[in-house]
C-alpha positions as CSV (number, residue, x, y, z in Angstrom):
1,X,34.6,3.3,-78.2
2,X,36.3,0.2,-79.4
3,X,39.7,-1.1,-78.2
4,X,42.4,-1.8,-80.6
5,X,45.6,-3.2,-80.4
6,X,49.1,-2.0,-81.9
7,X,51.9,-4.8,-82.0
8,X,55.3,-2.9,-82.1
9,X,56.9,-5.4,-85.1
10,X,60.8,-5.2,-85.8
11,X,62.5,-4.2,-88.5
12,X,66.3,-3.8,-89.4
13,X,68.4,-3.9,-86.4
14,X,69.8,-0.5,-85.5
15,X,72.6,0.5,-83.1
16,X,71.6,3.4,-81.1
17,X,74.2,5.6,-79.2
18,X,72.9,6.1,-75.6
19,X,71.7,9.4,-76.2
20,X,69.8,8.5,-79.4
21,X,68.3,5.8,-77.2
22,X,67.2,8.5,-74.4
23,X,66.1,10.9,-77.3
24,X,63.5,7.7,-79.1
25,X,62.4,6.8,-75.0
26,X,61.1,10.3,-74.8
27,X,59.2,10.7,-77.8
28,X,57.4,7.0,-77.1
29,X,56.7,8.4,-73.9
30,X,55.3,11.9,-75.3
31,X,53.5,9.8,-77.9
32,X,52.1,8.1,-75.1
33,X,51.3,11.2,-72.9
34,X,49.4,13.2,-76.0
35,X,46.6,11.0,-76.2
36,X,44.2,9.9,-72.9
37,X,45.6,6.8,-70.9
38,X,45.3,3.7,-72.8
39,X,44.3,0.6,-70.8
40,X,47.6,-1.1,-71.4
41,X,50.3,-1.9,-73.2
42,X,54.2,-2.5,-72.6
43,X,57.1,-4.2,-73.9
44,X,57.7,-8.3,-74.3
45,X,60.6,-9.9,-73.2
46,X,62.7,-11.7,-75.7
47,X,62.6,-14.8,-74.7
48,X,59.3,-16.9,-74.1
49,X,58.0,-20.1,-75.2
50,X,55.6,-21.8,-78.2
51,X,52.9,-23.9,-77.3
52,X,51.8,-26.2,-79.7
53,X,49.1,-27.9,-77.5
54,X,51.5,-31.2,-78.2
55,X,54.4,-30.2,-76.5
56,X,56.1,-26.4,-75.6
57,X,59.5,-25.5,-76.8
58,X,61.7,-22.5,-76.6
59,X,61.4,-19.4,-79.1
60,X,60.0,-17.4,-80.4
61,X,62.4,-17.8,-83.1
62,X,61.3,-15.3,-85.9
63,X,63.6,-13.0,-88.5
64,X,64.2,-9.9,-86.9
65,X,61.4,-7.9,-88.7
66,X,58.6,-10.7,-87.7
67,X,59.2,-10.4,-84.2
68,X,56.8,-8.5,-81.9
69,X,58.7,-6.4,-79.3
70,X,55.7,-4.6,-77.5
71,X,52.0,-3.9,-77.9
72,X,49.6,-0.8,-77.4
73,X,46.1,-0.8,-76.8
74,X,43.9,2.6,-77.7
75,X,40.1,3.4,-77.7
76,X,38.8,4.1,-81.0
77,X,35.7,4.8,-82.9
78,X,37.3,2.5,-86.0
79,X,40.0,0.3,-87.4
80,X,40.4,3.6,-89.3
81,X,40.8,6.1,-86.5
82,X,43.3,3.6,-84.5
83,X,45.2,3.2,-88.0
84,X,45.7,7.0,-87.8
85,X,46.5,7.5,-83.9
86,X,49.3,5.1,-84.4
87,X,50.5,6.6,-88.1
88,X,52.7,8.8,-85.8
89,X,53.7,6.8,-83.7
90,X,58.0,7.1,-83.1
91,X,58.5,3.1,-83.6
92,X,57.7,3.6,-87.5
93,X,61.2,4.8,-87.6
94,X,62.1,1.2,-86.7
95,X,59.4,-1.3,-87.2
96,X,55.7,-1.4,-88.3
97,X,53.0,-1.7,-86.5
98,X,49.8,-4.3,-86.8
99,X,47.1,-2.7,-86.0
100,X,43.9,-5.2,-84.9
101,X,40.3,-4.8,-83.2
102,X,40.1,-6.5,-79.4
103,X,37.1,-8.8,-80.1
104,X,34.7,-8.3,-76.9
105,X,33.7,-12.0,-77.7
106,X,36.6,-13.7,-78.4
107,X,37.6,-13.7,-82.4
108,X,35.3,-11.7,-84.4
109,X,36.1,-9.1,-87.8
């Protein structure tokens, strides 16, 4: 098995009501529990910084539907397979998702 990696992108901001929020935690979380335990993931703060190699400077600062809010990584046999175990994935309804091999030796296709 390969690892992938799914970076949770923005899209349109949305106002959720509190139990709209509670309603989209659980089916991340029941996403999460239907498939065997992935060897990480989790949210990203908002802020960080950018390093240039020159000099480092606050941001990100990306349009809302650029920015990358959280990542998953799954085992798959293919960039087709993981491209299907995240097609149901609940944060379509708000974002996309890039979907992208873990090279095992640094960048690689």
């Amino acid at each position: 098995m390969t690892e992938f990696v799914g970076f949770l992108r923005g899209g349109p901001a949305r106002d959720l009501s509190p139990e709209e929020a509670q309603q989209t935690l659980e089916r991340y979380l029941a996403w999460n529990a239907a498939r065997t335990p992935s060897p990480g993931g989790g949210g990203l703060s908002r802020q960080g910084r950018v390093v240039d190699g020159l000099s480092v400077s606050d941001g990100p600062f990306a349009e809302g539907a650029e920015v990358v809010g959280g990542f998953i990584t799954i085992e798959a046999t293919s960039l087709d397979e993981a491209t299907k175990i995240f097609g149901d994935h609940p944060h379509l309804e708000f974002g996309t998702i890039e979907v992208r091999k873990i090279g095992e030796k640094g960048c690689e296709d």
